[in-house]
FITI-140829 format. One line per 2 residues: number of its first residue (from 0); for each residue y negated, x negated, z of N, C-alpha, C, O. Coordinates in steps of 0.001 Angstrom, whole numbers, plus 500000, padded with zeros to 6 digits. Atoms other than C-alpha are relative to their C-alpha. Layout:
BEGIN
NUM	Y,X,Z,Y,X,Z,Y,X,Z,Y,X,Z; ... $
//
This chain:
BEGIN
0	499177,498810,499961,956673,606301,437949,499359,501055,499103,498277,501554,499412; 500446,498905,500651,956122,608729,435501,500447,501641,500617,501549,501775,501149 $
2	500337,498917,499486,955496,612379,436533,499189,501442,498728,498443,501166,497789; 500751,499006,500432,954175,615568,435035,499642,500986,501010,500229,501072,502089 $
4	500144,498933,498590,952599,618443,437056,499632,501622,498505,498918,501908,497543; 499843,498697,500653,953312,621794,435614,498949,501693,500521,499304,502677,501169 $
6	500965,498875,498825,950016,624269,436673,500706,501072,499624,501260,501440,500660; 499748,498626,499900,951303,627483,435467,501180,500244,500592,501103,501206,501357 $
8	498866,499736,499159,955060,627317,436824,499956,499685,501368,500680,500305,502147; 500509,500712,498932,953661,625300,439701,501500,498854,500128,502031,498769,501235 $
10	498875,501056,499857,956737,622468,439060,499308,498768,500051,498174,498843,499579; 499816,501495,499940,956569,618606,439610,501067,499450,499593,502202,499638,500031 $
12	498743,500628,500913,958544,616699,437399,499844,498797,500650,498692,498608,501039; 499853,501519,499724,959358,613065,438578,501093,499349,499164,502018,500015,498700 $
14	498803,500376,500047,961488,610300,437450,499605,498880,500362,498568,498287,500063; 500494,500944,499106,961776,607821,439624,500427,498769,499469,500045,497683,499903 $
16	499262,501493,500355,964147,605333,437309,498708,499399,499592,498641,498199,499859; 500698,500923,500657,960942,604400,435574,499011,498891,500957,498352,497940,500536 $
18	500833,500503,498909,959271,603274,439045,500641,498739,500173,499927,497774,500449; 499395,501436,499092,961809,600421,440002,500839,499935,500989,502059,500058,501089 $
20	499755,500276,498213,961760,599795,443724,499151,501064,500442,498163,501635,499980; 500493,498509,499753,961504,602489,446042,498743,499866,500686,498104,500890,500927 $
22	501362,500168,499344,958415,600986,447755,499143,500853,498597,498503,501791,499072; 500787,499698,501116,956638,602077,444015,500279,501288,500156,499383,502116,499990 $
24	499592,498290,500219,958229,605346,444194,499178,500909,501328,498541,501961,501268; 501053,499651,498734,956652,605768,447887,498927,500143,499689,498314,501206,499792 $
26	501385,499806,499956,953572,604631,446992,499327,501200,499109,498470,502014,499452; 500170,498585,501126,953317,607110,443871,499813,501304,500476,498878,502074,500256 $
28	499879,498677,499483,954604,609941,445778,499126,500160,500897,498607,501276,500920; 500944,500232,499134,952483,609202,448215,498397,500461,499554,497848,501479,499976 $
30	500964,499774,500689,949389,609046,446268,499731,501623,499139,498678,502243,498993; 499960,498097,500642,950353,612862,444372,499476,500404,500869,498287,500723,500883 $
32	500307,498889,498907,950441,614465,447423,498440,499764,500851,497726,500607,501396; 501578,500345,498702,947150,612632,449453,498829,500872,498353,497882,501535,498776 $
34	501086,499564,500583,944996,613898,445910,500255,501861,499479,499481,502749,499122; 499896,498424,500314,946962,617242,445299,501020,500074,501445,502198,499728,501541 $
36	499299,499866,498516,948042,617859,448976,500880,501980,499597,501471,502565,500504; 499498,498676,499549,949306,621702,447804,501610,499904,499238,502491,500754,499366 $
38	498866,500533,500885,952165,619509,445163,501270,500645,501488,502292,501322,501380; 498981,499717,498900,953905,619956,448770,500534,501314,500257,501558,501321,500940 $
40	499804,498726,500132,954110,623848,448445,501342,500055,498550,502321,500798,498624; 499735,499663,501587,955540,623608,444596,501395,499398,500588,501702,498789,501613 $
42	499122,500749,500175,958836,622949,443308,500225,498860,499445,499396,498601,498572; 500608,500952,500491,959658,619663,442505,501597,499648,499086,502722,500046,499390 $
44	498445,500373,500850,962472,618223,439777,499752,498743,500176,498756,498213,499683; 500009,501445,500525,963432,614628,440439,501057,499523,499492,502077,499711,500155 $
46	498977,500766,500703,965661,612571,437831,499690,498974,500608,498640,498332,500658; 499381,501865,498911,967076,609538,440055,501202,499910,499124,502104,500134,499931 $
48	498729,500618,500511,969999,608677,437744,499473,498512,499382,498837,498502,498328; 499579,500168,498539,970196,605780,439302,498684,500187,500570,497567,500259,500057 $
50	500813,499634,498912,968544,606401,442326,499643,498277,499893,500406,497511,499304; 500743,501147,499178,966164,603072,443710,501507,499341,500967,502085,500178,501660 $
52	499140,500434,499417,968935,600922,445259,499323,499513,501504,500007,499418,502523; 500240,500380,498544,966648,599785,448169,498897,500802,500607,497884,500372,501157 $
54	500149,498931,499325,965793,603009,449241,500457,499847,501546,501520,499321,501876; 499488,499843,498413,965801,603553,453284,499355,501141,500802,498561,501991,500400 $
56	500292,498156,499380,965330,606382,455802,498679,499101,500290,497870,500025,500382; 501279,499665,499867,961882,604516,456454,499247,500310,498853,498069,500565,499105 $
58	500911,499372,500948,960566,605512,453087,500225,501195,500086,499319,501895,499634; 499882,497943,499292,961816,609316,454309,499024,500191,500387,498133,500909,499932 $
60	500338,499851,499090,960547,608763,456905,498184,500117,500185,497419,500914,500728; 501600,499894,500165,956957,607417,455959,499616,501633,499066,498524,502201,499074 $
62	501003,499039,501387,956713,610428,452969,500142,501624,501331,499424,502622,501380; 500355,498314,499378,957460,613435,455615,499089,499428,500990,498474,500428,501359 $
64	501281,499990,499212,954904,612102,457905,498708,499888,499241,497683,500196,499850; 501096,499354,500334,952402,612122,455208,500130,501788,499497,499120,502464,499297 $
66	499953,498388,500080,953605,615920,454521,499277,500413,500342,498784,500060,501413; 500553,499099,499376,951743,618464,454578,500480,501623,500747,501702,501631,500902 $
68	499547,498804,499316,952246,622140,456319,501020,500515,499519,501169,500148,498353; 498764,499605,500729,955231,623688,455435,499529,501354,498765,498908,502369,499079 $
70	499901,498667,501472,955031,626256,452233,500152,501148,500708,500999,501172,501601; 499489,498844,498989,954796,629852,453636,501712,500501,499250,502339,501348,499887 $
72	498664,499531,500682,958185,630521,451503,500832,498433,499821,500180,497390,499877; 499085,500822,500004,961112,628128,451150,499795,499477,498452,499876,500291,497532 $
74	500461,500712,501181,960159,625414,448157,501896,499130,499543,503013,499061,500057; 498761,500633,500237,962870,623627,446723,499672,498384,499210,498531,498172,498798 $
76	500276,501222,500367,963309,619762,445417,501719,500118,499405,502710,500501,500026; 498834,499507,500553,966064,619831,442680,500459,497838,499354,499671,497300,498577 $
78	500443,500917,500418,967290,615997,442106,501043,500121,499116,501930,500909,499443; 499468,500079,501436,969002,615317,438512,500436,498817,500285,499552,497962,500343 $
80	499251,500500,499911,971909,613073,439209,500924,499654,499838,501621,500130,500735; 498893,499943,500023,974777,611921,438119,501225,499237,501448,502433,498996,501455 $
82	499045,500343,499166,975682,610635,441603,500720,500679,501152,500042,501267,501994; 499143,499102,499233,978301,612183,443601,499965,500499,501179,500600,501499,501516 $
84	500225,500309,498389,977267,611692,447141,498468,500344,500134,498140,500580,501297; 501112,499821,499648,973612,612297,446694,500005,501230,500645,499238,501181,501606 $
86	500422,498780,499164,973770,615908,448050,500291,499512,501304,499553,500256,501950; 499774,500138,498973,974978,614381,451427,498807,499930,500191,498241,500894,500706 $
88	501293,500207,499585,971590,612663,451588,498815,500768,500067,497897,500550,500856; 500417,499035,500371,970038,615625,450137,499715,501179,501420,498636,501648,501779 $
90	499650,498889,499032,971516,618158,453134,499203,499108,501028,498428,499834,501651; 500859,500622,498821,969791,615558,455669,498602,500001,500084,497982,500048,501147 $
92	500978,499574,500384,966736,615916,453847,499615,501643,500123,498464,501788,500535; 500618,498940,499459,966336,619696,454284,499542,499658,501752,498412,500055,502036 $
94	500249,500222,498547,966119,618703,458204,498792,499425,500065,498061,499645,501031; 501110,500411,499396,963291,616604,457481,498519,500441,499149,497390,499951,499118 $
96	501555,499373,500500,960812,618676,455572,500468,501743,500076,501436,502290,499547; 499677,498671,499373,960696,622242,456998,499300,500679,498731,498194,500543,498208 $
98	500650,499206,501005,960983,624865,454332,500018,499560,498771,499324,500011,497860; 500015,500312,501461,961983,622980,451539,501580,499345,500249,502077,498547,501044 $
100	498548,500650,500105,965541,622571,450417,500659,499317,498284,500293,499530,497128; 499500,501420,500892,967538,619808,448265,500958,500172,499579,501977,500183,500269 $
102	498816,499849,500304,969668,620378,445881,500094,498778,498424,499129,498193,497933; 499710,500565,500448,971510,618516,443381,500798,500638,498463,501871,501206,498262 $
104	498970,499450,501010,972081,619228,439848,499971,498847,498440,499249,497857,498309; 499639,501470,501090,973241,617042,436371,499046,500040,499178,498893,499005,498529 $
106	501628,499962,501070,969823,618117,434236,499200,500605,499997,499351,501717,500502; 501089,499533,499809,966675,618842,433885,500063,501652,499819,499821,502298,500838 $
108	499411,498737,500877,967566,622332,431877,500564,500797,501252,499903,501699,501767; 499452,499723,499102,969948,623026,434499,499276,500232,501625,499564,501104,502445 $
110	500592,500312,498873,967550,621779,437371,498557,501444,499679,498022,502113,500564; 500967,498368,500743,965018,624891,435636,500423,501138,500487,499896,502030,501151 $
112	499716,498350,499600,967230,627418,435885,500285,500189,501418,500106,501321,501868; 499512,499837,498284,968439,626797,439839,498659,500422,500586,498425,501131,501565 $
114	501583,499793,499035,964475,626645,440312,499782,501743,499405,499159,502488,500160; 500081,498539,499932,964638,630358,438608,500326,501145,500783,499771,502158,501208 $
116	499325,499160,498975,967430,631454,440459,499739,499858,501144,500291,500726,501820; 500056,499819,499037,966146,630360,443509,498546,501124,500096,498454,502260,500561 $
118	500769,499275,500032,963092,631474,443034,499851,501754,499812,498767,502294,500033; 500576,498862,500650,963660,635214,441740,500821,500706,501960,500570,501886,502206 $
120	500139,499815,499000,965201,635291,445811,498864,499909,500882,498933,500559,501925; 501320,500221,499130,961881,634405,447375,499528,501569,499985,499695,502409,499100 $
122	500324,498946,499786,960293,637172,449136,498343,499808,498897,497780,498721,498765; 501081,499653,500716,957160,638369,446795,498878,499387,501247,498827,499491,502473 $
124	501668,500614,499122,953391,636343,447687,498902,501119,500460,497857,500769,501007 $
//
């Protein structure tokens, strides 16, 4: 899975098509967060066009139980999709990581500026 980590904006870039299977995409994500445990604070951009086809709520399930504390401010995870239905899965996902919400947009560019606009709402650090 290729990735970038952005120190001065504090972003996480992902794209998960280059991973495969979503076990690889687990383990990856997995591995970010256990050596930079604060990636979980930041915003994160993931391009899934397509998403991992054998994706399941236990790979959810395993990555918010390695989570860490919730972000003192509301983080966001922006995924770059062209599929139609992913925000459903998306809206179920705010429920399972407190303080970080999922949204869905068609590009990276695009997935930038939502992380601006959400961001220029955040209460000041």
């Amino acid at each position: 899975m290729r990735h970038a980590i952005d120190e001065q904006a504090q972003i996480l870039w992902m794209d998960l098509v280059s991973a495969g299977s979503a076990n690889r995409v687990l383990e990856a994500t997995l591995a970010l967060i256990a050596a930079r445990p604060e990636l979980c604070g930041w915003d994160w951009i993931v391009e899934c066009h397509p998403l991992p086809d054998d994706a399941t709520a236990d790979h959810l399930h395993a990555l918010s139980e390695a989570w860490g504390p919730p972000p003192e401010v509301e983080a966001i995870t922006v995924f770059v999709t062209q599929d139609k239905l992913l925000h459903l899965w998306a809206r179920v996902l705010d429920f399972q990581f407190t303080r970080r919400k999922h949204l869905i947009t068609l590009d990276v560019e695009s997935a930038r500026k939502l992380i601006e606009r959400r961001r220029a709402l955040r209460p000041p650090r």
